[in-house]
C-alpha positions as CSV (number, residue, x, y, z in Angstrom):
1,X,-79.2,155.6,98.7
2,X,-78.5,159.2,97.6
3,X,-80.8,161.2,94.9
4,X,-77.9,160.7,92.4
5,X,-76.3,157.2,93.0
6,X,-77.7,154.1,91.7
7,X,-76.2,152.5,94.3
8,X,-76.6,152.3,98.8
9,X,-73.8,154.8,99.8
10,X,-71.6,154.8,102.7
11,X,-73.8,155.3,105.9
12,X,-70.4,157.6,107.4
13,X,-71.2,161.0,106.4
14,X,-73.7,162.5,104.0
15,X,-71.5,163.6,101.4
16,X,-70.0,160.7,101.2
17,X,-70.9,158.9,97.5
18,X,-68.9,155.4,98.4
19,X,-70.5,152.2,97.7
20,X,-71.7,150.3,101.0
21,X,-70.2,147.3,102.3
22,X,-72.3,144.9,103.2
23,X,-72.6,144.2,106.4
24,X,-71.2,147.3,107.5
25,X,-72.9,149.5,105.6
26,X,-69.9,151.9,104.4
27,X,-67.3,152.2,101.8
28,X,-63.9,150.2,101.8
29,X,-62.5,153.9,102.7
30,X,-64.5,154.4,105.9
31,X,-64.4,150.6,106.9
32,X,-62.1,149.5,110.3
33,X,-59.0,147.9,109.7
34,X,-60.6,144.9,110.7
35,X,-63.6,145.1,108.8
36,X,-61.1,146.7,105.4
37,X,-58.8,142.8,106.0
38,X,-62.2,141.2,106.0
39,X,-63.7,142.8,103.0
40,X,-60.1,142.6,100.9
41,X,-60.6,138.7,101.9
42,X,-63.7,138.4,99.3
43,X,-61.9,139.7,96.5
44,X,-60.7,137.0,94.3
45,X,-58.8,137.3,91.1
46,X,-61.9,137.3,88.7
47,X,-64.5,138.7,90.6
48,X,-66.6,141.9,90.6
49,X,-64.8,145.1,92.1
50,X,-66.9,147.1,93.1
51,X,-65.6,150.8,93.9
52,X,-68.5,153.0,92.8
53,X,-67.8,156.7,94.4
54,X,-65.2,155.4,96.7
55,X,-62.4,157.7,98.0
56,X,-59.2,155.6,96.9
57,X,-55.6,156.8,98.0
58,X,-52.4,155.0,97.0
59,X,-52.7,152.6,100.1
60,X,-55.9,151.2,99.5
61,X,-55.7,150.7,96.1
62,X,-52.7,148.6,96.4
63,X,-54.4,146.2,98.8
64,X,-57.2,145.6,96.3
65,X,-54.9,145.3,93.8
66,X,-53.2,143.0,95.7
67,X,-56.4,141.1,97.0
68,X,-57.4,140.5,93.3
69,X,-53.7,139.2,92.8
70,X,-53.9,142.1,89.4
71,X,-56.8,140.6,88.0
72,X,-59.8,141.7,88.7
73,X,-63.1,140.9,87.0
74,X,-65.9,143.5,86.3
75,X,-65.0,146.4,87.8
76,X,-67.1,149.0,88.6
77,X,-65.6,152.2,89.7
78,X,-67.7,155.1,88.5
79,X,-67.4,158.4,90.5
80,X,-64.5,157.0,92.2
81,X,-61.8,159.3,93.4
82,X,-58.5,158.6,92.9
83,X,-56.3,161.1,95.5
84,X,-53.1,159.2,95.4
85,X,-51.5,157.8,92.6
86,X,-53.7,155.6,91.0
87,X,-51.1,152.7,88.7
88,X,-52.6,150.1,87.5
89,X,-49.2,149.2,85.7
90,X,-50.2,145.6,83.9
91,X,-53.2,144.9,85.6
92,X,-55.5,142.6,83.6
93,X,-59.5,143.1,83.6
94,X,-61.3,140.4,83.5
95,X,-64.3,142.0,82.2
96,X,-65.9,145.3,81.1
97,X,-64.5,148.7,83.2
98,X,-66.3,151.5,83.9
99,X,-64.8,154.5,85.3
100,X,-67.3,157.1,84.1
101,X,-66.9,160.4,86.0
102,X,-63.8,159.1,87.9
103,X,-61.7,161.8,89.3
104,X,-57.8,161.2,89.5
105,X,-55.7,163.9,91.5
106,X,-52.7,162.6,90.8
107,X,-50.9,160.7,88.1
108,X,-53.5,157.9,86.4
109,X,-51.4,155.2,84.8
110,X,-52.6,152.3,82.9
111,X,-49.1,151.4,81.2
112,X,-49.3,148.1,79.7
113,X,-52.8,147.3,80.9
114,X,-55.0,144.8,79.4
115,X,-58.6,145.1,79.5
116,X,-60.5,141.8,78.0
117,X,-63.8,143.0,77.6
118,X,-65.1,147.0,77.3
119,X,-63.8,150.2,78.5
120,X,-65.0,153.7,79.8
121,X,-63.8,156.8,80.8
122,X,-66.9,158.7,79.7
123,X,-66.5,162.2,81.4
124,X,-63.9,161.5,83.4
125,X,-60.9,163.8,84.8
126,X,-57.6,163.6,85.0
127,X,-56.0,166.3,87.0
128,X,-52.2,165.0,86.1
129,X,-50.3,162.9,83.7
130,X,-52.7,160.2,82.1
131,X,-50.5,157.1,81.0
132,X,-52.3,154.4,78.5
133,X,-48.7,153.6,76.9
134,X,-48.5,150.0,76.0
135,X,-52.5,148.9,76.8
136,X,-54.4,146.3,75.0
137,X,-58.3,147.0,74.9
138,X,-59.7,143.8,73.2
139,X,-63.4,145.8,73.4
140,X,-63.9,148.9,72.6
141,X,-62.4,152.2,74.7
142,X,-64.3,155.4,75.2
143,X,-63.2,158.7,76.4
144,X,-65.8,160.6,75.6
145,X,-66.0,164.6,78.0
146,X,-63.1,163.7,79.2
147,X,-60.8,165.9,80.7
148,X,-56.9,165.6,81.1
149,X,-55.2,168.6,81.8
150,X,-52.2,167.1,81.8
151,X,-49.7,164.7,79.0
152,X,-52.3,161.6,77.5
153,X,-49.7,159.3,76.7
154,X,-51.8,156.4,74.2
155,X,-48.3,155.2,72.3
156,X,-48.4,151.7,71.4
157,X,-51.4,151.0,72.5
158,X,-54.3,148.9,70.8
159,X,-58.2,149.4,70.4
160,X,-59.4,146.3,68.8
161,X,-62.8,147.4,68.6
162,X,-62.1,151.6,67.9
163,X,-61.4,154.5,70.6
164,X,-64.1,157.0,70.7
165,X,-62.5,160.8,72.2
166,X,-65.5,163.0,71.5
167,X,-65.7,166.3,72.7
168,X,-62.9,164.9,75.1
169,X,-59.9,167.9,75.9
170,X,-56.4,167.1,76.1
171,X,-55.1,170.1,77.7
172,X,-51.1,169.0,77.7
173,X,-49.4,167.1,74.9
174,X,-51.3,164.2,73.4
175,X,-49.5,161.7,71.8
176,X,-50.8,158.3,69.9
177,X,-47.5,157.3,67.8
178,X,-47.8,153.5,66.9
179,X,-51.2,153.1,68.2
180,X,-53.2,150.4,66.4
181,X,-56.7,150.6,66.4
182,X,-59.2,147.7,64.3
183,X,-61.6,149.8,64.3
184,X,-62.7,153.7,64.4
185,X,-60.8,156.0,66.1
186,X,-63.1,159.1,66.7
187,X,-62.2,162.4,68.1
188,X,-65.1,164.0,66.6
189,X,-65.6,167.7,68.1
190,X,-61.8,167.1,70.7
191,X,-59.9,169.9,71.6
192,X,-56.0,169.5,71.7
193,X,-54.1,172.6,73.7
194,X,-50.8,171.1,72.6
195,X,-48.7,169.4,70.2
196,X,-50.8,166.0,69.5
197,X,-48.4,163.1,67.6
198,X,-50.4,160.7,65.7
199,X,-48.2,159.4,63.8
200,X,-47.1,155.7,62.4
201,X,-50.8,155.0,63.3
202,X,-52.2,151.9,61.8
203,X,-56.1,152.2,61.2
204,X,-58.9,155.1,60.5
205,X,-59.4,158.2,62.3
206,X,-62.2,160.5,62.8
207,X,-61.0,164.1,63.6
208,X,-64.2,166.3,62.4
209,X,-64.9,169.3,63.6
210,X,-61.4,169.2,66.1
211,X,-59.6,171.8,67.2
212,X,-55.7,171.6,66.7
213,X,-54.6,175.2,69.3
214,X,-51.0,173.9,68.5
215,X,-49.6,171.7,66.0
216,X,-51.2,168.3,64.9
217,X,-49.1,165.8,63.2
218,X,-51.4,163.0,61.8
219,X,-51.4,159.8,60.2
220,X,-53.5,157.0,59.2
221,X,-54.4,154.3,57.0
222,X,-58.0,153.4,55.4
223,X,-59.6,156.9,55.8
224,X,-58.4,160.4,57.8
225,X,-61.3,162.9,58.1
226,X,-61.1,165.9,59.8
227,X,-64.0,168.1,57.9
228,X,-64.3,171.3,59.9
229,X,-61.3,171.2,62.1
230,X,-59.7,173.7,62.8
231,X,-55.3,174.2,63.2
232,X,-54.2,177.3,64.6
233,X,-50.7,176.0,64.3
234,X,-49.0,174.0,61.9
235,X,-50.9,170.9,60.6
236,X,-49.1,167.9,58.6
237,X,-50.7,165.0,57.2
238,X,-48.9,161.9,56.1
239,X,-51.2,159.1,54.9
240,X,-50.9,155.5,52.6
241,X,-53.7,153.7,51.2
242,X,-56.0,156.6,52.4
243,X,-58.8,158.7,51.7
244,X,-58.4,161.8,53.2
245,X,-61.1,164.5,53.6
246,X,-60.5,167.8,54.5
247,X,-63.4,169.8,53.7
248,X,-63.6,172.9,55.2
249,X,-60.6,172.3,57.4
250,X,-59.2,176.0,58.4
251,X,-55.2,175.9,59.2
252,X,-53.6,179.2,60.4
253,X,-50.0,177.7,60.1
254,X,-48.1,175.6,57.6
255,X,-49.8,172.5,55.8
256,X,-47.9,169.7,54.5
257,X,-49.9,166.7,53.3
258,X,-48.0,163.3,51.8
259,X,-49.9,161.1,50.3
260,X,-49.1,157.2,49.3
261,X,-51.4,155.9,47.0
262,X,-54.2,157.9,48.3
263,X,-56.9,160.2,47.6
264,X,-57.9,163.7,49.3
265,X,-60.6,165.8,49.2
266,X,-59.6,169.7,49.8
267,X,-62.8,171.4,49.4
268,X,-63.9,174.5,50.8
269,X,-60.4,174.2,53.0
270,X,-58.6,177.6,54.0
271,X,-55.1,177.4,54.1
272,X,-53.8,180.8,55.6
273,X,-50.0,179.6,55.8
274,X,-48.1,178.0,53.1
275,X,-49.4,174.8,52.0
276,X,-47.6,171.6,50.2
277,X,-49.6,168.7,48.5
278,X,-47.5,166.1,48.0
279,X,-48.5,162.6,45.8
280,X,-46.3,159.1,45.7
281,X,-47.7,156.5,43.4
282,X,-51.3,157.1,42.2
283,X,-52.7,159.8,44.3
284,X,-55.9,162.2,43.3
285,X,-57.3,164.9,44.6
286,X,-61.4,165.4,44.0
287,X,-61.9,169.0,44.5
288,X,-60.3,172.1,45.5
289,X,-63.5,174.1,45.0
290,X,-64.1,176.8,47.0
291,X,-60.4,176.3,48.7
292,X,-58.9,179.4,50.0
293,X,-55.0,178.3,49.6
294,X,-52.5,182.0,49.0
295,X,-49.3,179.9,48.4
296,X,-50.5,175.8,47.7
297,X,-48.3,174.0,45.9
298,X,-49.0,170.6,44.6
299,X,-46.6,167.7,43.2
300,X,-47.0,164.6,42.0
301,X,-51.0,164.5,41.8
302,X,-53.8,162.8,39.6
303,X,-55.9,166.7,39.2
304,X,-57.9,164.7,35.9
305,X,-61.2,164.7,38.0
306,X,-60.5,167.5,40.8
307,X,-62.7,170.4,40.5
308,X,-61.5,174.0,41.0
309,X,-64.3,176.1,40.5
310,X,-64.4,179.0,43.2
311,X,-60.7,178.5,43.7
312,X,-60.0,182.1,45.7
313,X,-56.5,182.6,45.1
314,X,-55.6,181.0,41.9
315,X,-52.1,183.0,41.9
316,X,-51.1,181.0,44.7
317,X,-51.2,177.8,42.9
318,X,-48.3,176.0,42.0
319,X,-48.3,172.9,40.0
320,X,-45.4,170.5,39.2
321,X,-45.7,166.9,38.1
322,X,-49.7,166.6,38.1
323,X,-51.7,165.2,35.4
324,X,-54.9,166.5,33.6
325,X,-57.1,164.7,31.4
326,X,-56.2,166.0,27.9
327,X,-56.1,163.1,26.5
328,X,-56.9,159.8,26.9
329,X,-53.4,158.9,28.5
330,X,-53.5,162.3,30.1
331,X,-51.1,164.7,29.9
332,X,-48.1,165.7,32.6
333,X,-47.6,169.3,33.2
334,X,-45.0,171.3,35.5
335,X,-46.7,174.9,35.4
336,X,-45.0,177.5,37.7
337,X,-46.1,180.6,36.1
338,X,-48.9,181.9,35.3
339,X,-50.8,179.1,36.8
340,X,-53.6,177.7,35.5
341,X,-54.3,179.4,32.8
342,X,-56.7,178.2,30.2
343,X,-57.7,180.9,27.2
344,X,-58.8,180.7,23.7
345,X,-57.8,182.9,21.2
346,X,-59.8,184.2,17.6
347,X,-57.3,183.0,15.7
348,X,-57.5,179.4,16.6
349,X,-59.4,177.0,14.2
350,X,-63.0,176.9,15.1
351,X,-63.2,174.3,18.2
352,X,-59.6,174.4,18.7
353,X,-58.4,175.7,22.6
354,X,-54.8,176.1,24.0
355,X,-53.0,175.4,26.8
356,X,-50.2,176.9,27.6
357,X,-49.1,176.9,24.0
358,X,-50.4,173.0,23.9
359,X,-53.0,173.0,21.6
360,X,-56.5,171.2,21.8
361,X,-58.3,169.5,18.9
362,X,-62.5,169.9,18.1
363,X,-62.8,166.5,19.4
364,X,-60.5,166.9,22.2
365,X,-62.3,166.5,25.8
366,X,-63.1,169.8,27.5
367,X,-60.4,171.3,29.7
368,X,-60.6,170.4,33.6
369,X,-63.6,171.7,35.6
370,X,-63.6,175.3,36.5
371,X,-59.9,175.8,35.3
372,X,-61.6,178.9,32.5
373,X,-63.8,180.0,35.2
374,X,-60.8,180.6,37.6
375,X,-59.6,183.8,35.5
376,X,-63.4,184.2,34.5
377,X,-62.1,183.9,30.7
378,X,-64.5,182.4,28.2
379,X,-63.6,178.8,26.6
């Protein structure tokens, strides 16, 4: 047993990390072609696999495949080296997987995969093409520090229990499109060197603190947060049924957000490119305070309880379609310039304020927060 591996190791060489065969004492890699037809002969469709720092090529992966008829049990791969090919085209686990620290060479394909119980890929690396297109996790996935350097292909593919991604890096393009997931999908602290495609996802998504070095095209349902990522392309946003949350998100190219019946929190974001908010059905936005936004327009939106206090670049704003809370239907505006402008004038009645020639009674409501303090004008 080697200072590192919770497991006896292959008795061939030193370096060698493969889990021994009993009673041969060495790895399915390093066995005889005797001893390799002998060891293939306990594998059953159900039971353990066992390939726990193994060096697997193409051809021996195959004949386990084949020896567990596609169905293996538990399998236990961890450290395991993958230098050809690795498919495990509809293969059905059993049980839990665990391919923590697993390094795959070549292409590492999982298309259409089921896995019945649990899976990792904690810190694992994909040198090539990663393929989980069509898979069916009915536990939870993980890919947490993992590396592909190559396309992650996830389209279609369901996470009953959640996916978690954190810190993971997708080097090539990343796509999700149609990917289900009943629970969490977290990609807390991820880096994405390429396009990623999330779209027509169904279920939440956890993007804080990413980093988007191309463009990101996102969608979810039930909640989208992304606080503290950063875009340093274009970044578009289409949710339904959603709450959003964008606080402090930083985007160097365009934004474009749709929402469907949803709400968004834009706080503190810095919007460097131009930026559209758009709202279908009842859609609010909470707070724009602190935003730094030169050219934001927003349509459509329910502003009655956003707060804009700190707003940097107030000329930038555009508004068409929003309502305020004037009154106690509210009150639909389509400003396009000046925007935002709130000022009282000594010739008004005592308690009266206008709005853009709209005037406000004494027992009116006050105006929306932070709209007088964005020209630093007195109400």
């Amino acid at each position: 047993m080697t200072k590192d591996m919770d497991w006896a190791t292959c008795s061939h060489s030193p370096s060698c990390t493969g889990v021994a065969r009993q009673p041969y004492g060495r790895c399915l890699s390093h066995l005889s072609p005797e001893q390799l037809a002998d060891a293939l002969e306990g594998l059953r469709p159900g039971r353990q696999l066992d390939l726990r720092g193994t060096t697997v090529d193409g051809e021996l992966l195959v004949k386990v495949l084949a020896a567990t008829e596609g169905r293996p049990g538990r399998s236990r791969m961890d450290l395991a080296r993958f230098t050809g090919e690795a498919r495990f085209t509809e293969v059905r686990f059993q049980g839990d997987v665990s391919l923590d620290g697993a390094r795959f060479d070549r292409l590492a394909s999982f298309f259409g995969a089921t896995f019945m119980g649990n899976v990792s890929f904690t810190g694992a690396r994909f040198a090539r093409q990663l393929s989980f297109h069509g898979a069916t996790v009915r536990g939870h996935a993980c890919f947490d520090r993992a590396v592909v350097a190559s396309d992650a292909l996830f389209g279609e593919a369901v996470f009953a229990r959640g996916l978690s991604c954190e810190r993971a890096r997708f080097d090539g393009y990343a796509t999700f499109d149609g990917a289900w997931f009943g629970e969490l999908a977290a990609f807390r602290g991820a880096r994405f060197g390429r396009t990623l495609s999330f779209r027509k996802v169904r279920g939440r998504a956890g993007f804080e603190s990413a980093h988007f070095a191309s463009s990101a095209y996102l969608s979810a349902t039930g909640r989208l947060a992304a606080t503290g990522a950063r875009a340093d392309g274009a970044l578009d946003l289409a949710v339904e049924d959603c709450s959003l949350d964008l606080r402090r998100v930083e985007v160097r190219g365009t934004t474009a957000i749709r929402l469907t019946g949803s709400h968004a929190d834009l706080e503190s974001v810095v919007l460097r490119g131009p930026a559209t908010v758009t709202g279908r059905g009842f859609c609010t936005i909470s707070s724009l305070r602190g935003a730094a936004a030169p050219d934001l327009s927003l349509f459509g939106l329910d502003l009655s309880a956003c707060r804009f206090a700190g707003l940097a670049h107030p000329s930038g704003l555009r508004l068409t379609g929003c309502t305020f809370a004037f009154t106690s239907r509210g009150v639909r505006l389509s400003l396009r310039w000046p925007p935002l402008r709130w000022f009282s004038r000594r010739r008004a009645l005592p308690g009266q304020h206008r709005w853009r020639g709209w005037t406000q009674g004494p027992d009116g409501p006050p105006p929306p927060d932070g709209l007088a303090e964005i020209h630093g004008e007195q109400r």
